[in-house]
KOLVEX-743486 format. One record per residue (C-alpha): residue number from 1; residue in one letter; chain; x, y, z. Coordinates in steps of 0.5 Angstrom, whole numbers, plus 500, padded with zeros to 3 digits. Layout:
N
    k  r  c   px   py   pz
  NUM  A  A    X    Y    Z
...
This chain:
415
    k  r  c   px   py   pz
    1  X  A  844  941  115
    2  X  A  848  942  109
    3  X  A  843  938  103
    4  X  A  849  932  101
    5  X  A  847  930  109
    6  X  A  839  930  107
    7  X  A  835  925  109
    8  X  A  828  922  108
    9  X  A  824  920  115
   10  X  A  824  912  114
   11  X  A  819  911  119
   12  X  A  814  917  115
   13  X  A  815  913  109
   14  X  A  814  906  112
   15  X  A  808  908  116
   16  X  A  804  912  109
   17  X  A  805  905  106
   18  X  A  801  901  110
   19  X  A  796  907  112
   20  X  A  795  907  104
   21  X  A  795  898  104
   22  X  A  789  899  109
   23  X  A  785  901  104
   24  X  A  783  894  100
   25  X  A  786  890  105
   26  X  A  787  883  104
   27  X  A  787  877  109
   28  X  A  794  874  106
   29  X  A  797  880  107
   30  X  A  796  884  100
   31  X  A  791  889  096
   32  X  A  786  890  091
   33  X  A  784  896  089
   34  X  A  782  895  083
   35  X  A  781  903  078
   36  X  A  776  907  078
   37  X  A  773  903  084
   38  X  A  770  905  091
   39  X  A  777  903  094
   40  X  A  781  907  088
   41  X  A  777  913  090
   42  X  A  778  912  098
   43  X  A  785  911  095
   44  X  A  785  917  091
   45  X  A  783  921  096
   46  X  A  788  919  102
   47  X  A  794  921  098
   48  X  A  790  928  095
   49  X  A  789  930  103
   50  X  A  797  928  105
   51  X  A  798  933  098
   52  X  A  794  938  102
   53  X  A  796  938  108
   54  X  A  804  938  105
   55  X  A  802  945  102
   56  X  A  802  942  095
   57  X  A  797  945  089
   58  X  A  792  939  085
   59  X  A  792  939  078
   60  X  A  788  933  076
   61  X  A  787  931  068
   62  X  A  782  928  063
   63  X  A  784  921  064
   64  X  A  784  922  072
   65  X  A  792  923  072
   66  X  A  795  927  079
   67  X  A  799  932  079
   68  X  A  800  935  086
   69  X  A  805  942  085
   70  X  A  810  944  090
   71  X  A  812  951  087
   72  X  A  820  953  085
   73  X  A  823  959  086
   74  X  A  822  960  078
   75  X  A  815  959  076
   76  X  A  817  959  068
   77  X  A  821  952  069
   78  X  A  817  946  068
   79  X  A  817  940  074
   80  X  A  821  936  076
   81  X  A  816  930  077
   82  X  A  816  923  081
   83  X  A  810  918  082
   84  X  A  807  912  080
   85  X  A  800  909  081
   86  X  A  796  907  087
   87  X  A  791  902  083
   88  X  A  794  895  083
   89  X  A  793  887  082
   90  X  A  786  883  084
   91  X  A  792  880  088
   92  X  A  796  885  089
   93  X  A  802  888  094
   94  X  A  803  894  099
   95  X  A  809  897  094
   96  X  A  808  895  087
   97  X  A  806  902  084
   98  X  A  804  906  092
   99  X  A  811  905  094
  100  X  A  813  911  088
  101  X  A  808  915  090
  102  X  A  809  917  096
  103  X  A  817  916  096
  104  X  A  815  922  093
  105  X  A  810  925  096
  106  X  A  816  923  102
  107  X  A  822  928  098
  108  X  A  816  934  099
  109  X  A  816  933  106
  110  X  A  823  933  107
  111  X  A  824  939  103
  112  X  A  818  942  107
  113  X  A  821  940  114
  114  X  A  828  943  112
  115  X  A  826  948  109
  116  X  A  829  947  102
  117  X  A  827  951  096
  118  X  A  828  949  088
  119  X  A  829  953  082
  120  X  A  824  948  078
  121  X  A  817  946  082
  122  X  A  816  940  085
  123  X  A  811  934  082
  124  X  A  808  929  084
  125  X  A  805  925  080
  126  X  A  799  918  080
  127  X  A  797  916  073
  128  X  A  790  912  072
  129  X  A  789  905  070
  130  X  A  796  903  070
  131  X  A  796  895  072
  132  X  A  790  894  067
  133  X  A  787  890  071
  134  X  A  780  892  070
  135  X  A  781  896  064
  136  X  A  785  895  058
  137  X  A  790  898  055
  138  X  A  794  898  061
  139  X  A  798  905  063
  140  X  A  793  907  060
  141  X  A  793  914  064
  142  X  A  801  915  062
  143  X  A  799  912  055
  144  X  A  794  917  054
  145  X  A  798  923  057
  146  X  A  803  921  052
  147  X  A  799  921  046
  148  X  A  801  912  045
  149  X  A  793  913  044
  150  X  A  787  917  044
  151  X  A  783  919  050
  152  X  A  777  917  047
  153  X  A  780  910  046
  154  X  A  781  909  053
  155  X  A  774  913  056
  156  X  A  771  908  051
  157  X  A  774  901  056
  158  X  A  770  897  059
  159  X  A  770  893  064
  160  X  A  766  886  065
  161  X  A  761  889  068
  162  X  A  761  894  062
  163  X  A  762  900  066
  164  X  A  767  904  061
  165  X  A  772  909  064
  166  X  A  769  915  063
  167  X  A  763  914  068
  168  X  A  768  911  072
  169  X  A  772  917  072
  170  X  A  765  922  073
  171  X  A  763  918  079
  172  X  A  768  918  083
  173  X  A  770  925  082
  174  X  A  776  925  079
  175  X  A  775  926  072
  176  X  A  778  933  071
  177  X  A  779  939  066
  178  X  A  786  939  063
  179  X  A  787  936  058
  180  X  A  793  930  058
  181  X  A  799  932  055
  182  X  A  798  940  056
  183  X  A  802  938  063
  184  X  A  809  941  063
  185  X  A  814  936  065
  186  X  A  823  937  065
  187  X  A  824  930  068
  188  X  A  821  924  071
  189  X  A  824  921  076
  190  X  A  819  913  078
  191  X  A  822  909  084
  192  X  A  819  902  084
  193  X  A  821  895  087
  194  X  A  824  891  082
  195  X  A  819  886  081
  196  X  A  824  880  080
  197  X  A  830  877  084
  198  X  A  836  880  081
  199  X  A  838  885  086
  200  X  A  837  882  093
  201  X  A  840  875  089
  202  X  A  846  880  088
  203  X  A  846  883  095
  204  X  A  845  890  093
  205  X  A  841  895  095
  206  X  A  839  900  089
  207  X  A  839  898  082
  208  X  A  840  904  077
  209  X  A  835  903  071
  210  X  A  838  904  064
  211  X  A  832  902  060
  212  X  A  826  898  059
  213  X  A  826  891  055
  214  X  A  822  891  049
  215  X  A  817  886  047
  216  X  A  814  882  042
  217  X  A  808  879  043
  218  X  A  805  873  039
  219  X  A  798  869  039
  220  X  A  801  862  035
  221  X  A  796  857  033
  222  X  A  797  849  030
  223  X  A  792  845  027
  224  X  A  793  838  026
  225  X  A  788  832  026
  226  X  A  785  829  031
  227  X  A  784  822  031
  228  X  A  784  816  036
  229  X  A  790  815  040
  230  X  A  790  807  040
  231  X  A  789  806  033
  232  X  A  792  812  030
  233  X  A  800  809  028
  234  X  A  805  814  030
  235  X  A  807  816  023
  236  X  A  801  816  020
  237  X  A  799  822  025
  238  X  A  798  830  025
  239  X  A  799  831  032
  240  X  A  798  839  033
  241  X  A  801  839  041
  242  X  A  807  836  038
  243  X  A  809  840  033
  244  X  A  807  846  038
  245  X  A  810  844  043
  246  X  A  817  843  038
  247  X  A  816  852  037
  248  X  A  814  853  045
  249  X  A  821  851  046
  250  X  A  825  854  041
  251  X  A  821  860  044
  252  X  A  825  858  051
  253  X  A  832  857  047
  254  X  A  831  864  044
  255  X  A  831  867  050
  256  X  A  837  863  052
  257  X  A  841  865  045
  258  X  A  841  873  046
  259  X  A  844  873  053
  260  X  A  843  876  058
  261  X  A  837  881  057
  262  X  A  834  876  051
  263  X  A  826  873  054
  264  X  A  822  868  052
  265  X  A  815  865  055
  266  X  A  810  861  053
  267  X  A  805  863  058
  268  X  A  797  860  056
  269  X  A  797  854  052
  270  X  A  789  852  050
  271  X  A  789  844  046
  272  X  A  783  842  042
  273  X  A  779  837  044
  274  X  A  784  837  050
  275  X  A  781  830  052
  276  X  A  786  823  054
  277  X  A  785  818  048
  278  X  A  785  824  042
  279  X  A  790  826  039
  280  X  A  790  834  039
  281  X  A  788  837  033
  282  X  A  789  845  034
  283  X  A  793  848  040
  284  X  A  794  855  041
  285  X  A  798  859  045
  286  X  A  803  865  047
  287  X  A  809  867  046
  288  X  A  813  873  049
  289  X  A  820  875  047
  290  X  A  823  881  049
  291  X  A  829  884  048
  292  X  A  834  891  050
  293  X  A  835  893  043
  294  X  A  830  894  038
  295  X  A  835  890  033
  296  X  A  836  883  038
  297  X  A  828  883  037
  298  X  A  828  883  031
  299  X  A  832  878  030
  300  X  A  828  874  036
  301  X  A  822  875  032
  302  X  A  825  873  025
  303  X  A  828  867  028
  304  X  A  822  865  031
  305  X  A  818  866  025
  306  X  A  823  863  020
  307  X  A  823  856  025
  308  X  A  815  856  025
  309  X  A  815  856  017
  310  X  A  821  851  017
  311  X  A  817  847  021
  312  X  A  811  847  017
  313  X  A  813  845  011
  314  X  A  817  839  015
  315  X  A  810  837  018
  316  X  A  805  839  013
  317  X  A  801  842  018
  318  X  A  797  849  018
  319  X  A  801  854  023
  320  X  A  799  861  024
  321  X  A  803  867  028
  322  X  A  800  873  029
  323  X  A  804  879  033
  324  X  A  799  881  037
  325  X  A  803  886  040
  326  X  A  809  890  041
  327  X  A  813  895  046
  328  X  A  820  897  043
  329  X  A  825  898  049
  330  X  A  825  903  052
  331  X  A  833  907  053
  332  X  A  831  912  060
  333  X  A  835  919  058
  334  X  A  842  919  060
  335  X  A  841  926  064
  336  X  A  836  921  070
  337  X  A  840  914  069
  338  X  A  847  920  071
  339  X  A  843  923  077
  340  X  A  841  916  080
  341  X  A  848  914  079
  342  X  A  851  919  081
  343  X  A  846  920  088
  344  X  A  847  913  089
  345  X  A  854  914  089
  346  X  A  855  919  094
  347  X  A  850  915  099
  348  X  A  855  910  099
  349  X  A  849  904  097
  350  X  A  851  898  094
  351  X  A  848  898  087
  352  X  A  849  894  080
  353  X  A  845  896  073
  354  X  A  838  893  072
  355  X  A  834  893  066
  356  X  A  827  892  068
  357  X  A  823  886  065
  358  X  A  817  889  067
  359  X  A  813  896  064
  360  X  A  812  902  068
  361  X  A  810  909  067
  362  X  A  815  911  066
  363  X  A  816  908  059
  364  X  A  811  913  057
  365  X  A  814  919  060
  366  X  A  819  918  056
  367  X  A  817  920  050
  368  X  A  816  927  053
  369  X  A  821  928  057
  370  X  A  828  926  061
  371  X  A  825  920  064
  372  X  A  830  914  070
  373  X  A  828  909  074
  374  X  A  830  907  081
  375  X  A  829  900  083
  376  X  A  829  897  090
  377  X  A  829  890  093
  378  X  A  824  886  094
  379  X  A  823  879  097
  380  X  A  824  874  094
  381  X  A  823  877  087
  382  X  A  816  877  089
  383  X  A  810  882  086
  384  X  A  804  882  083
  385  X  A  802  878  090
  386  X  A  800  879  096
  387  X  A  806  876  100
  388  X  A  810  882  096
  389  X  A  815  885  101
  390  X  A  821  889  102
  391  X  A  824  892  107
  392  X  A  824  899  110
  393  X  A  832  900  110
  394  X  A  831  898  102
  395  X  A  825  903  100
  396  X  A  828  908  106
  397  X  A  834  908  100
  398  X  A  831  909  094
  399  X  A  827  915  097
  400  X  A  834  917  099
  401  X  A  837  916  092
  402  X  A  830  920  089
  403  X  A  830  926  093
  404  X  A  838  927  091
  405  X  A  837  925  084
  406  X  A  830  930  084
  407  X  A  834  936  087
  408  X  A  840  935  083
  409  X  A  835  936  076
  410  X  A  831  942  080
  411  X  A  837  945  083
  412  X  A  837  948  090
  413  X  A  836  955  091
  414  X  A  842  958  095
  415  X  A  841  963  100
């Protein structure tokens, strides 16, 4: 078999993810497997014992992140890399993360069973604490490794029952002794179901990923007068929830002027004295713009923040926005965008560019290497839940697109 022919065993991929969905199985069909749990260990300890067993060599990292080694012909060549994270959502799915991992530890496996060498060694890769479910930040394992914050920052994080990641880490057995950072990588590759509804709306079955879309995020506050809803004239009123709910929709037209990667959300909406004959004296709320160029989000963020000085002054009440947070959008290299591309291509898969929406770890690998994405279909667009789904055929392709993109960034020994 020649290596354009190369294929990844659809039923060994397909098979690894439900064994690993075994591990904090939920009734509705999903998974919670929390970070730093009882579960995450069992978790850990699977997919480090398939490693094993794949003949791969484990390094694990002060924060917790897995690196399992498959040696190159040249030792001297940093890794080409895959994975993701195998922690997930309190309601959370089966392939969200896990389906990265061991697609992955997948394009080993076939290597193995072909007996192909490559010039670069081989990684795969699963990052600590990426969903941010039990602790903040999320990415933390990524975030880290790239130095967007301190590992005295993360291992200080602590959860509601004020266990901090750093004992955590210690009782489960993986906080390691490599400091983060000081792990080579050449390229990073991370293959993801989409997480949204424009693949399968669009019947196709890869998405190649030119970036990720920035965000600016917002804690914005109101604050009126409350008084009597029957005796107050409608004129004579400081209605906080009317003048927030004018700028929550301004949020919402935004997005829709910066077509067609603009965003704009208000998600959480809290309303003071929130009681049915009192006219709202003070509501806060979120807002979330994003973007796939830094410039459109400025510009996003001083549309909104002109509109909310205008309509102060028009209505005389006190609004404050603070930026709460911010990711500027993240290009993915060219060389990885190019390998994906071209690997799809030659597989002959129906595929479409989509920028994802979503932040992911490879964002942050970004910073220290050639990093790209590969995204799939899921069902209905559906994630962060249990009834996420996608189909073998669908993950089967991805795996395909990452071992041709893998081998084509690690090069292949030729006897």
């Amino acid at each position: 078999m020649s290596v354009q022919q190369l294929r990844i065993n659809q039923e060994r991929l397909w098979q690894s993810l439900m064994e690993l969905a075994q591990i904090g199985a939920t009734e509705k069909g999903g998974v919670k497997r929390l970070a730093l749990t009882d579960l995450d260990k069992q978790g850990r300890d699977l997919v480090v014992s398939w490693g094993r067993a794949a003949g791969l060599s484990i390094t694990i990292d002060q924060i917790g992140n897995v690196f399992m080694r498959r040696a190159g012909r040249n030792p001297a060549l940093p890794p080409v890399m895959s994975g993701s994270h195998i922690d997930t959502q309190p309601t959370g799915g089966k392939f969200d993360g896990n389906y990265g991992v061991l697609a992955a530890l997948e394009v080993i496996r076939t290597l193995n069973e072909h007996q192909i060498e490559t010039e670069a060694p081989l990684e795969v890769a699963f990052w600590t604490n990426e969903e941010g479910s039990r602790f903040v930040p999320v990415m933390m394992g990524s975030g880290v490794f790239c130095g967007a914050f301190s590992l005295e920052h993360a291992y200080a994080a602590t959860d509601t029952a004020g266990l901090s990641v750093k004992d955590e880490l210690q009782r489960i057995g993986y906080l390691g002794d490599q400091v983060p950072g000081q792990h080579p990588v050449g390229a990073y590759f991370e293959a993801h179901i989409e997480q949204g509804p424009v693949l399968e709306d669009a019947g196709k079955v890869i998405g190649v990923v030119p970036g990720v879309l920035g965000l600016s995020w917002y804690d914005c506050t109101v604050t009126g007068m409350e008084a009597h809803a029957g005796p107050t004239p409608m004129g004579l009123r400081k209605d906080a929830l009317q003048v927030a709910t004018g700028i929550m929709q301004e949020v919402v037209n935004i997005g829709n002027r910066y077509p067609p990667y603009g965003r704009g959300t208000v998600g959480m909406v809290q309303v003071f004295p929130n009681s049915r004959n009192v006219i709202p004296g003070e509501v806060k709320f979120s807002m979330d713009l994003r973007n796939v160029t830094a410039e459109l989000l400025d510009t996003m963020h001083q549309e909104i923040l002109a509109f909310i000085e205008q309509r102060s002054r028009e209505t005389g009440l006190k609004i404050h926005a603070e930026r709460v947070s911010y990711y500027p959008p993240c290009p993915f290299h060219p060389d990885c965008v190019e390998a994906v591309r071209t690997a799809t291509a030659a597989l002959g898969y129906s595929t479409m560019d989509v920028v994802s929406g979503a932040g992911h770890d490879a964002i942050y690998t970004a910073r220290l290497a050639p990093s790209g994405m590969i995204f799939v279909p899921c069902k209905d667009g559906i994630s962060h839940n249990e009834i996420e789904d996608a189909q073998p055929a669908h993950l089967a392709a991805g795996c395909n697109v990452l071992l041709h993109a893998m081998l084509a960034s690690a090069g292949v020994v030729q006897d």
